[in-house]
N, C-alpha and C positions, 0 to 999 in steps of 0.2 A: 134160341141163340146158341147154336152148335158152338160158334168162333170163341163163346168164352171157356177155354179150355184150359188146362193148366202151364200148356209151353205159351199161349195168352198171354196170362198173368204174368209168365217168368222173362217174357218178352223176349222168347228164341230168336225171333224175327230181325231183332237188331242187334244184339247184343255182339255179334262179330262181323256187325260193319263197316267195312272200308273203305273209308274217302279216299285216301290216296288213289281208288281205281274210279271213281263216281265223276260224273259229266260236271255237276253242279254240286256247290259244298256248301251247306245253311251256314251262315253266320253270327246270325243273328232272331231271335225272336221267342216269340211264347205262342205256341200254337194248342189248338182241340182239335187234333186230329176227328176224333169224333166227340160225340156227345150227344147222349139222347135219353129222354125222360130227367127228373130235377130230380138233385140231392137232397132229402135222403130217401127219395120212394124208393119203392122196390120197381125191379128195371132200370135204373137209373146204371148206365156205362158210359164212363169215358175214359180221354187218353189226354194227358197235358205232355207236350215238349215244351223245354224249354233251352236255345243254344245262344251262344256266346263264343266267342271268339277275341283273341289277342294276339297281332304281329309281335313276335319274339324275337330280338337281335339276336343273332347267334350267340354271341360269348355271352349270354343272360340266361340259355337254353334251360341248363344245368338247375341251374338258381327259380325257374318257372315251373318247371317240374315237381320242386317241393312245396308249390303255395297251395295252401289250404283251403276248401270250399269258397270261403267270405269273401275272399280275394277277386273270383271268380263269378259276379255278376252282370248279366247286360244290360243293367239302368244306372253304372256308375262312373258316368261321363260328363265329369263339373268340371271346369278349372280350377283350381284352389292353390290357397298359399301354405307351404310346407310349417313346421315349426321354428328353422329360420329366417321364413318370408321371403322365401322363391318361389317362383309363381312358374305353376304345372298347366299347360296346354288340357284343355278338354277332351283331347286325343291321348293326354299320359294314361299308361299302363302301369302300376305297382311300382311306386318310386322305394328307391332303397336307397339310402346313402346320400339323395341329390341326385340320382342319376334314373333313368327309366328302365324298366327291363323292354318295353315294348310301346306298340301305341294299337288305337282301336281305329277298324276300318266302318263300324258304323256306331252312329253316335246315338241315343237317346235321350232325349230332353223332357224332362215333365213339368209343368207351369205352375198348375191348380186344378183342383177337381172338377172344375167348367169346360176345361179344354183336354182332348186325347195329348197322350204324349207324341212327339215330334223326334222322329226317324229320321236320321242324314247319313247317307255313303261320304266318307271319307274325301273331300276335295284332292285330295292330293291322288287318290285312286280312280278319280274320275278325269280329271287332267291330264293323267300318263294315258289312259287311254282314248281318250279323245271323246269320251260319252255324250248320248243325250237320252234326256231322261222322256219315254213316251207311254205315259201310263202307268202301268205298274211292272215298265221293265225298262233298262238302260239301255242301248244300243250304240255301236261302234257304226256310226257313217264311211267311216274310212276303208273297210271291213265288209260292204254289204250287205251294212245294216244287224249285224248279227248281233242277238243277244247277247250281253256278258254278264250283268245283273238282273234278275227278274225278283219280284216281290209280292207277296200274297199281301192282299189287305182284305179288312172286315166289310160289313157292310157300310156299314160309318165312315169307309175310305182311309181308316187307321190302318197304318203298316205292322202285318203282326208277323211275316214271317222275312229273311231278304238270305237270296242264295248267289252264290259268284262263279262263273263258270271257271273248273279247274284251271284250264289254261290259261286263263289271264292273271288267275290269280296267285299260280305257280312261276310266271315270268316276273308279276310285280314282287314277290317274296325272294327270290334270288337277288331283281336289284337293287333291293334292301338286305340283302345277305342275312335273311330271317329266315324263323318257318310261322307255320301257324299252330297256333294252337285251341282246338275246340275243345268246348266245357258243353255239357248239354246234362238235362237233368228230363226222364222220361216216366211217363206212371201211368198205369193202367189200373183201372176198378169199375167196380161194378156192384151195386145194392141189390141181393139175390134172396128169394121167398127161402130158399134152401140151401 
């Protein structure tokens, strides 16, 4: 295993990666890049990502920028009633005050441990651009059919990764006069004889 080497572990490879120049930007999901032999044998390497994403209104930029990890996960997309009992969209982002900083372009649902959780692209995301969904990727009929969403699933047919291709996603965030904003959380290991 030459590749486990120390710029490896320190994960040189991403650590000065830039979406703003990238075809296609993750959004969403919990991926194993790899994974091979079981925890905790020895041999045992893998690599978890985990991304996340929130549409940021612009005058909330500021105020998204100091929110602290907890704030920052992609399984937490409920509707719910505030402590005055105003009722938040299952699309609301980090309510402050009654007011939202943002909303989410994909939604995750979990039912019960009998069922995979339930993956959904934002309808309103899918309507601006006129989508349809074939497989495990979105496409723009209007367009030529060209991808704009594609999506990794398990074997199980669980969506575990979803990516948005820059340009559509850079036109829909202008006419929301937002930006985005990715949270991703990556880790590399490996159970070694030495």
């Amino acid at each position: 295993m030459n590749k486990l080497t120390k710029d490896w572990f320190e994960l040189k490879d991403h650590r000065r990666r830039l979406f703003s120049k990238a075809v296609w930007i993750p959004v969403h999901g919990i991926v194993h890049p790899e994974r091979t032999g079981e925890y905790p044998d020895i041999g045992h390497v893998e690599e978890t990502l985990i991304v996340g994403s929130a549409v940021i209104y612009d005058q909330h930029r500021e105020e998204a920028e100091g929110l602290e990890w907890h704030y920052w996960t992609p399984n937490d997309t409920v509707p719910y009633l505030d402590d005055d009992k105003r009722y938040f969209t299952a699309d609301s982002f980090c309510v402050r005050d009654g007011e939202r900083l943002g909303f989410r372009l994909v939604f995750s649902q979990f039912l019960n441990t009998l069922h995979p959780s339930q993956v959904s692209i934002h309808q309103d995301f899918v309507y601006a651009f006129g989508l349809l969904e074939e497989g495990e990727r979105w496409v723009r009929p209007s367009d030529g059919y060209e991808d704009v969403i594609r999506t990794t699933k398990d074997d199980e047919g669980q969506v575990k990764l979803v990516e948005i291709r820059s340009e559509y996603l850079r036109d829909y965030l202008a006419a929301h006069k937002a930006s985005l904003r990715l949270y991703y959380y990556r880790e590399r290991r490996a159970i070694l004889s030495e």
